[in-house]
Structures are given as structure tokens and as C-alpha cells.
N, C-alpha and C positions, 0 to 999 in steps of 0.2 A: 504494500500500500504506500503512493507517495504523498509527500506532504507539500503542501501548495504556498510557492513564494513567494505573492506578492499582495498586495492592497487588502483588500477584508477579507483573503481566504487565508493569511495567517494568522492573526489573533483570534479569529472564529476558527485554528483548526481545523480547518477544511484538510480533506482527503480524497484522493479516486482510486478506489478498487475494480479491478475487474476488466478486459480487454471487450465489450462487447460494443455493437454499434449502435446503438441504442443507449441512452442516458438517464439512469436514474436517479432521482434526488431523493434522500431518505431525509424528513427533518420532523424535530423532537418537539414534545411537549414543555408545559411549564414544570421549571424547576428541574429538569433532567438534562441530558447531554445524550450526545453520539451514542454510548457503550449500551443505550437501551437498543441498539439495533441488533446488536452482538449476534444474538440466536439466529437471526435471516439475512445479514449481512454476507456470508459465507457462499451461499444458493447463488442469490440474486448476481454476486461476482462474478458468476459462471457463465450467467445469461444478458447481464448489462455493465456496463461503463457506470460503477454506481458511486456517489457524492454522498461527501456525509461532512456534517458540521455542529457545532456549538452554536447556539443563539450567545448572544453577548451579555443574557442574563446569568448563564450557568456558569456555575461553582468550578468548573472544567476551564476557563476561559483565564488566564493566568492577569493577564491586564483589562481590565473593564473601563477603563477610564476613557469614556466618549464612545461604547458598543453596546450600552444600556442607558439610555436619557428619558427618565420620566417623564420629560414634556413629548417629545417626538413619538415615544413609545405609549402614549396615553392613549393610542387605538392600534389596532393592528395595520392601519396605513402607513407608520412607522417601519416596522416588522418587515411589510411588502415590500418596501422601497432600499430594506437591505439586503432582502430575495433578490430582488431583481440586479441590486447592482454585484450581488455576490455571480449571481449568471455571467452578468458582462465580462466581468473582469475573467471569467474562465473561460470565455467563448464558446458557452455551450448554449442552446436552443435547441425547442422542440425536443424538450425534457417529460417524463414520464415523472409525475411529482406527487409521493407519495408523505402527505401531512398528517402528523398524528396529533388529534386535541386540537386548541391554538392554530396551531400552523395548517391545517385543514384551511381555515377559513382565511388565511396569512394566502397562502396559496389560489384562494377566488380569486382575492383581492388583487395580486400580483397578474392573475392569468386575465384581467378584464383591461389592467396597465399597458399590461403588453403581452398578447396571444401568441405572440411568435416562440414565447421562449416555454410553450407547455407546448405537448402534443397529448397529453392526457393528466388528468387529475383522477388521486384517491385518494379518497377524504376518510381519514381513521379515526372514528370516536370526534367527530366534530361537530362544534354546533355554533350556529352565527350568536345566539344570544342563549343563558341562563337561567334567566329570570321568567317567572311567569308572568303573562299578560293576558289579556283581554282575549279568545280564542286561539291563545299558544300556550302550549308544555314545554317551557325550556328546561323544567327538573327542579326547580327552586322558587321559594318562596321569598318577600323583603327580605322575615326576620332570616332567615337561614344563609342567607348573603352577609348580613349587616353581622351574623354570630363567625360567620367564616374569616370575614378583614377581620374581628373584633380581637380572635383567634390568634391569627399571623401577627396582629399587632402589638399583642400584649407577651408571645410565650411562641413563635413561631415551631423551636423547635420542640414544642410540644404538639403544637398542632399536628405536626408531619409524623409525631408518634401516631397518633390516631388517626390520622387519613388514610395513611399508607395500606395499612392491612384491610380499611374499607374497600378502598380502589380496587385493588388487588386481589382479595378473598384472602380467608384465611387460610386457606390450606398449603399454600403456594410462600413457606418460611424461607426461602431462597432470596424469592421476588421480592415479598415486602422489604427484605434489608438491602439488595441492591439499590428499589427505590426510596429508602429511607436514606439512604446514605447521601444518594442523589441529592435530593431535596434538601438536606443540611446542607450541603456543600455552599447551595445558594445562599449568598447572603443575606439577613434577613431586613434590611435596607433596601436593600432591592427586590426583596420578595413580595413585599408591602405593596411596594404601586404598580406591580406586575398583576397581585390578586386584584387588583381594583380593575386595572387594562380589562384582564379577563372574564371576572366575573359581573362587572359591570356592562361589557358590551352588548351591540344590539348593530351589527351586521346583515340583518336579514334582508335590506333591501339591494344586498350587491349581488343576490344568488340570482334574481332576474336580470344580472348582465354578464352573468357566465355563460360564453357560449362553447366554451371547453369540453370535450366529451370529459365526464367525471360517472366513477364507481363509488356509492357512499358505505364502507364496510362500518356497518353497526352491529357493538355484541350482546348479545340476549340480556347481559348482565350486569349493563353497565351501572354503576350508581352515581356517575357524573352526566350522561347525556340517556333521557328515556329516548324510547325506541322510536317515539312519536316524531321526534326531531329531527331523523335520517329518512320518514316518508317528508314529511314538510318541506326538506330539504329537496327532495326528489322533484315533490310538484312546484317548488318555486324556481328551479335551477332553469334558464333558458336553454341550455342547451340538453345534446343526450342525456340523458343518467340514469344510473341502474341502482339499485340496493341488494350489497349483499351481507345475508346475517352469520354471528359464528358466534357460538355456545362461549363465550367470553368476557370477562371483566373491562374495565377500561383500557387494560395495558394486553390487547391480547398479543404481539410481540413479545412479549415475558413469557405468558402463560400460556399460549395456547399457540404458537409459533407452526407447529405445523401446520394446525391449520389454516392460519394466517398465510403461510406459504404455497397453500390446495389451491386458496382462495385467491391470490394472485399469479398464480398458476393459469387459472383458470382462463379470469380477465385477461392478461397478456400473452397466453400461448403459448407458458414454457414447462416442461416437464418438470416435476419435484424430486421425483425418485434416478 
């Protein structure tokens, strides 16, 4: 795997694995890094030219100083517009970009800027907005948003005691400490107005300027995005989309990897086995 020298592909740790002609972007949720791709990274290298990176939030990122700006980053148009120039600078387009969490909808946003540099979206456990509203299920309630900042703001790495094994299930004592560890890593300074970005936002009106062909992979189990959210996403997206489910928690890259790999197996055309 090499490591990328120049402009924002090295302090985000950018990397390209894999000789394939086709290009895939693998990028991460909140408060994690790269190393949650670990399980399917390996596959994918066989079949694509795959990219991996750190967002400028994570604990992974050794300098942060001007790669996490709480004003810039105060929406995922922030986010996009470091997607897209982390593209430029490596001159890749007409990328197969697959966002998990966050970066799902990090990913519209980019692919509506500039269409040239998707040839496909998959949107893993994404959701434009949170919060419920007026005939939407985004999964949360005020008070349960207003207890979550309340949470990170007063005891963070408490909070990430208790989140972790929700996301994740409990059966799965590997995963939860991988992602615990993750999520310490982030500082809790900048975890603060990241949970705000996130779980305050309200992106739904950028999926009616998706014209991107996107796969919405939602898992049965999730307890950060209901299932309700990957149809809503479906009928709002202007362009193709399809949904596909898989018996999995939020992190199914962790835990359920294979099937996660059947599943884009499927979608893309490439053997698993």
C-alpha cells in the first residue's frame, strides 16, 4: 500500500491499495478512521484501485490544525468540498464511493458539486437528517439529541463507553473495543461540534439532486439510522437507487463483513470467494 505525497492526501493519510481499473473510495464515519475498513479492504484490492483516508476529525490524523474547522465543518458542505479536492489532487474520477454514516450523505453532497468524479454511490448506514419531524423517522427525538451533545459535552469518554456496544451489539467484544478505542482517540474538543454537524443536520433536500446511480445498504439492526430512512432515501434520490438490507448493526464492516462483501459483490460484479 502506498502512501500519498502531496496536498491533503498526506495529513489525511490517504493511501491506494490494489492495481484494479476501476477506483474505489472507502471513507469513514464519525469519530473513527481508515483501520474500520480493515476486514474488506483486502477483497476489494483484488478487484479495485481502492483509497482510503482519515477525515481531519480523527484521533488517527497526527496534525489537525486547519483539517477540522468548526465553522467550515458546521455542515457536511464542509466535508464535500474536502472530498472533492482530496479527488483533484489525486486525479482520480468517476470513482465508485462507498460512505459509511456521515460520509454517505458527505458523498451526495460532493457527487451533485461535481458528477464527474462519482460513477457510483453507496451509501452505508446513512441518513440526510436525525431528528424527527413532521412525517419523517430520522430515529431521534429533541430530548434524545439535546441528552446525546449533553453527553459528549460533559464526560465524552464516557459517553463512547456506552455507545459503542449499543452500535455495535453486544456480542461482537472485539468490535466494541476496536470502536471504542477509535472514538477516544478523537479529541473531545472536536468531538463536541462534530456531534452537533451530525446530529443536528437536515440534508434531505440534496437527495432530489442526486443524479448519481447510488445502492442504499441499510442493516436490519441498526440503532443509529431506522430502516425507514434508506426507503425515504430511495424515493427522494433523483437519480437510480436501489436498497439493499443485511442482518447488521451500524458498523456492518466490523461485524458482518462478509456479508457486506456478498452485498457489494453483488452490486459491482465481483466475485467474493
Amino acid at each position: 500500500m502506498a502512501m500519498l505525497e502531496k496536498g491533503l492526501s498526506t495529513p489525511l493519510n490517504a493511501k491506494l491499495a490494489g492495481t484494479g481499473t476501476e477506483t474505489m473510495v472507502l471513507a469513514h464515519g464519525f469519530g473513527l478512521d481508515q483501520t474500520v475498513w480493515n476486514k474488506i479492504l483486502p477483497l476489494l484490492s483484488q478487484h479495485f484501485r481502492v483509497l482510503v483516508f482519515d477525515w481531519g476529525f480523527s484521533g488517527a490524523v497526527k496534525e489537525q490544525e486547519g483539517l477540522f474547522d468548526p465553522v467550515k465543518h458546521s455542515t457536511y458542505e464542509g466535508f464535500a468540498c474536502d472530498l472533492i479536492a482530496l479527488l483533484d489532487e489525486l486525479d482520480l474520477e468517476s470513482t465508485v464511493f462507498v460512505g459509511h454514516s456521515m460520509s454517505g450523505m458527505i458523498g451526495c453532497i460532493a457527487s451533485v458539486k461535481r458528477p464527474d468524479l462519482f460513477k457510483r454511490l453507496i451509501l452505508l448506514g446513512a441518513s440526510p437528517r436525525y431528528l424527527n419531524t413532521d412525517g419523517y423517522e430520522g430515529g431521534f427525538g429533541t430530548t434524545q439529541i439535546d441528552q446525546i451533545i449533553s453527553s459528549i459535552e460533559s464526560d465524552y469518554h464516557g459517553w463512547v463507553t456506552n455507545f459503542a456496544p449499543l452500535v455495535v451489539g453486544p456480542c461482537d467484544a472485539l468490535s466494541v473495543e476496536m470502536l471504542t478505542k477509535c472514538l477516544r482517540r478523537m479529541r473531545p474538543e472536536v468531538a463536541l461540534p462534530l456531534a452537533r454537524t451530525v446530529f443536528l443536520c437536515d440534508h434531505r433536500e440534496v437527495l432530489e439532486r442526486v443524479t448519481t446511480p447510488c445502492t442504499i445498504i441499510q442493516s436490519t439492526n441498526d440503532a443509529v439510522v431506522p430502516n425507514s430512512v434508506a426507503h425515504y432515501m430511495h424515493d427522494k434520490i433523483q437519480g437510480k437507487s436501489t436498497v439493499e438490507m443485511i442482518e447488521a448493526g451500524h458498523y456492518p464492516q466490523l461485524t458482518a463483513h462478509l456479508q457486506l462483501l456478498d452485498v457489494l459483490g453483488g452490486i459491482l460484479g465481483f466475485d467474493c470467494n
